[in-house]
C-alpha positions as CSV (number, residue, x, y, z in Angstrom):
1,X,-11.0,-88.4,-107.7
2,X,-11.3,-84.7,-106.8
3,X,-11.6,-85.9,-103.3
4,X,-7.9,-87.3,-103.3
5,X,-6.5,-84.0,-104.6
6,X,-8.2,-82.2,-101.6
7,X,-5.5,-83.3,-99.4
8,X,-2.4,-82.1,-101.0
9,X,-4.1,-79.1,-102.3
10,X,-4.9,-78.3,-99.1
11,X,-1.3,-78.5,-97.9
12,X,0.3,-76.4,-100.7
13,X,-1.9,-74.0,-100.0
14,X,-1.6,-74.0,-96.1
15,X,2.4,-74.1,-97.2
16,X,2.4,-71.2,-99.3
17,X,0.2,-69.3,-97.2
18,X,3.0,-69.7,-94.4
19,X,5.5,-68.8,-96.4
20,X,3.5,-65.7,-97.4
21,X,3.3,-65.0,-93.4
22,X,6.4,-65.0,-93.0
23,X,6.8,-61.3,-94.7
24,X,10.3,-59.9,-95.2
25,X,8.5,-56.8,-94.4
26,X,9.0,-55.3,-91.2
27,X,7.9,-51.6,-89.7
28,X,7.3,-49.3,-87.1
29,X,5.3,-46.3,-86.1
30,X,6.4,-45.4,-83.0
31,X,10.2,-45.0,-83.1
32,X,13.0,-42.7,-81.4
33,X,14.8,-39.8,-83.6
34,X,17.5,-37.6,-82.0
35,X,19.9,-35.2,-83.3
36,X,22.4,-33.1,-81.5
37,X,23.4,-29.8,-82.0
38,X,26.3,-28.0,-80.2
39,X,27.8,-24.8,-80.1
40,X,30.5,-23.3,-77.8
41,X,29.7,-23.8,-74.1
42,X,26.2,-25.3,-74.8
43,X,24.6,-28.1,-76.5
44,X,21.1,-29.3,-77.3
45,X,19.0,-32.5,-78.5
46,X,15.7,-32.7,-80.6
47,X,14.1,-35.5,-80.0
48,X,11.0,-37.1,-81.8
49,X,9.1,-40.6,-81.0
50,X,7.4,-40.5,-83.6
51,X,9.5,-42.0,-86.4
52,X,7.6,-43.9,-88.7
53,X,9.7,-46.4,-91.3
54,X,9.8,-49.8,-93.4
55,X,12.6,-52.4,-94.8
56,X,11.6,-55.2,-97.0
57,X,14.5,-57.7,-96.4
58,X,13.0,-58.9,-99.9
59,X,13.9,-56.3,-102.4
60,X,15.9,-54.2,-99.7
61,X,14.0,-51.3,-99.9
62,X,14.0,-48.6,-96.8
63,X,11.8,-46.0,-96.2
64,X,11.8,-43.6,-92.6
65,X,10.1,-40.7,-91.8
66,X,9.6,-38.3,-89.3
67,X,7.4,-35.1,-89.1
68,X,9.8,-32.0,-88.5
69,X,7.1,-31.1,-85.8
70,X,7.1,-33.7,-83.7
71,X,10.8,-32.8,-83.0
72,X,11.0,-31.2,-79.7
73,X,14.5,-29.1,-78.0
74,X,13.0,-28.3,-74.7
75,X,12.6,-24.6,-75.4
76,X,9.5,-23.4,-77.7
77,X,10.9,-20.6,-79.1
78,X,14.0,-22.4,-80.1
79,X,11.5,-25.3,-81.6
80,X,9.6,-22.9,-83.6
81,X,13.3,-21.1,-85.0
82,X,14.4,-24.5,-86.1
83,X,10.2,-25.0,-87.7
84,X,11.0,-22.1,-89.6
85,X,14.6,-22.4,-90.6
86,X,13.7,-25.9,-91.8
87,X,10.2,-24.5,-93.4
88,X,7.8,-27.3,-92.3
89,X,4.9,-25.6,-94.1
90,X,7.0,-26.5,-97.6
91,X,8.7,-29.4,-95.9
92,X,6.6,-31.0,-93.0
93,X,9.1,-34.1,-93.0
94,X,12.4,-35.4,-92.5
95,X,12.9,-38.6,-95.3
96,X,15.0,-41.5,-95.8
97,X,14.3,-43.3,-98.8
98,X,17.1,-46.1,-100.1
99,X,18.4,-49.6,-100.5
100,X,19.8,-52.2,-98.1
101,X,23.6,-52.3,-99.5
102,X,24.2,-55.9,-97.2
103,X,21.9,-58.8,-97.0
104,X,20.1,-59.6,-93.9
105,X,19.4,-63.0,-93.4
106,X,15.7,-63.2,-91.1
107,X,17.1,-66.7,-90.3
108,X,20.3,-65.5,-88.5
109,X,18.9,-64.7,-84.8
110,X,22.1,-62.5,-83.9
111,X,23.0,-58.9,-84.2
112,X,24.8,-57.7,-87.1
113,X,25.6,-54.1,-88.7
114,X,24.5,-53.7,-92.6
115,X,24.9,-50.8,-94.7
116,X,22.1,-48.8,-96.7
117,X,22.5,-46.3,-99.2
118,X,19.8,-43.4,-100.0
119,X,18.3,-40.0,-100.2
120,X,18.1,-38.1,-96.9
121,X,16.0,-35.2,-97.4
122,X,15.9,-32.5,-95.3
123,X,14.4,-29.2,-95.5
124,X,13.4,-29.4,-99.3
125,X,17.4,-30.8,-100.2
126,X,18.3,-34.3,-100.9
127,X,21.5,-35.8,-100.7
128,X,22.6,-39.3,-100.6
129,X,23.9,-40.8,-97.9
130,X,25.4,-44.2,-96.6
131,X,24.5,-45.3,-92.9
132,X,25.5,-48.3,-91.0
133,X,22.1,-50.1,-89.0
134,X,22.4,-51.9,-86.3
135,X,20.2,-54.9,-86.0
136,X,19.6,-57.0,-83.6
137,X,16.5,-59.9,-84.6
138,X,14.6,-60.4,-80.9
139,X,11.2,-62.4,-80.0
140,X,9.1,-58.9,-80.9
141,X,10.9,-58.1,-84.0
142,X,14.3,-56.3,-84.9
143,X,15.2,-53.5,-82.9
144,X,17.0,-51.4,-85.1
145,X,19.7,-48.6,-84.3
146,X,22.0,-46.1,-86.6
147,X,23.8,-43.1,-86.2
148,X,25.7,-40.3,-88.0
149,X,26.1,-37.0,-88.7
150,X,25.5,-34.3,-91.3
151,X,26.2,-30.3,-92.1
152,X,23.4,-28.7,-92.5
153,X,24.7,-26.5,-94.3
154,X,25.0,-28.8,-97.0
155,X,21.2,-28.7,-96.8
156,X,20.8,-25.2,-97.5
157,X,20.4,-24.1,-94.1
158,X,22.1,-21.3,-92.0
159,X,24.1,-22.4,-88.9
160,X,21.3,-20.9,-86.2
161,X,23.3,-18.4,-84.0
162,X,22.7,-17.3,-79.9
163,X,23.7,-13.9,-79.2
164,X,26.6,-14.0,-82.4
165,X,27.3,-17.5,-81.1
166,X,26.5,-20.2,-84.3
167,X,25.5,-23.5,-83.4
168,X,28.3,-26.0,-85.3
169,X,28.0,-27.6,-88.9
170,X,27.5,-31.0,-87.8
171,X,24.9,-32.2,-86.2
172,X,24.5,-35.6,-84.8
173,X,21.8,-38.1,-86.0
174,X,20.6,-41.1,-84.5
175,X,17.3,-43.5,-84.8
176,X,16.5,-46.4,-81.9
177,X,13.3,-48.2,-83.2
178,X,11.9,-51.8,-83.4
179,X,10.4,-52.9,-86.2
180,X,7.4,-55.8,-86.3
181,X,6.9,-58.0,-88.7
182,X,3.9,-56.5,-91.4
């Protein structure tokens, strides 16, 4: 008797262990973050690859950091102004913690744009935030990109100045990762 239940047992288990495989939990460690900063007559980027994030396509949830020092301008001393203006030792990272507002169907193999809402933290300050993500399901996973901007003064920080020159409000955001399935 037990021997005839050893065959479907077998397949419900090899069934739900497929469908536990096929995780709605996707992730990255090695991602792009950029913002840009500009001023009058000049301009700069910081740059990190080192953004490190999560969506479950399940419950929605979205998490992304970056460490504030692995953000590089180019210029040391100008890297280790904006360390200390964003007070890494307090704050050693930039967060993103929120909700997928749009399903995503994992089925659908074509690009689409959803929306997720959250708490961008930066420099000790949250605020919440709504940003549209670009993704596009490929063969390696779903390469994700997002961009917008932010006043940092409505972070608590001072606009950093060159020679009585102060770099503008906004700043431009952006994130370029693929995410693998978990």
């Amino acid at each position: 008797m037990y021997k005839n239940l050893l065959l479907p047992i077998s397949i419900l288990v090899l069934l739900m262990c497929g469908t536990a495989s096929f995780a709605q939990v996707y992730s990255a460690q090695d991602g792009n973050a950029t913002f840009k900063a500009k001023m009058p007559l000049n301009s700069y980027t910081g740059e990190s690859d080192q953004l490190n994030g999560t969506i479950n396509f399940e419950t929605g949830k979205v998490v992304f950091t970056v460490s504030v020092k692995s953000i590089k301008t180019g210029n040391e001393k100008r890297d280790g102004h904006m360390y200390e203006l964003l007070e890494t030792e307090k704050n050693p990272d930039v967060v993103f913690e929120g909700k997928l507002v749009d399903d995503f169907d994992l089925d659908k193999k074509s690009k689409r744009t959803v929306k997720v809402t959250g708490d961008f933290t930066l420099a000790g300050t949250t605020r919440q935030i709504t940003v549209p993500l670009d993704l596009d399901p490929m063969s390696k996973g779903i390469q994700l990109n997002a961009s917008w901007s932010l006043l940092i003064t409505d972070y608590g920080l001072e606009r950093p100045s060159l020679m009585f020159i102060k770099v503008n409000d906004k700043h431009d955001l952006s994130v370029d990762v693929l995410l693998k399935e978990k």
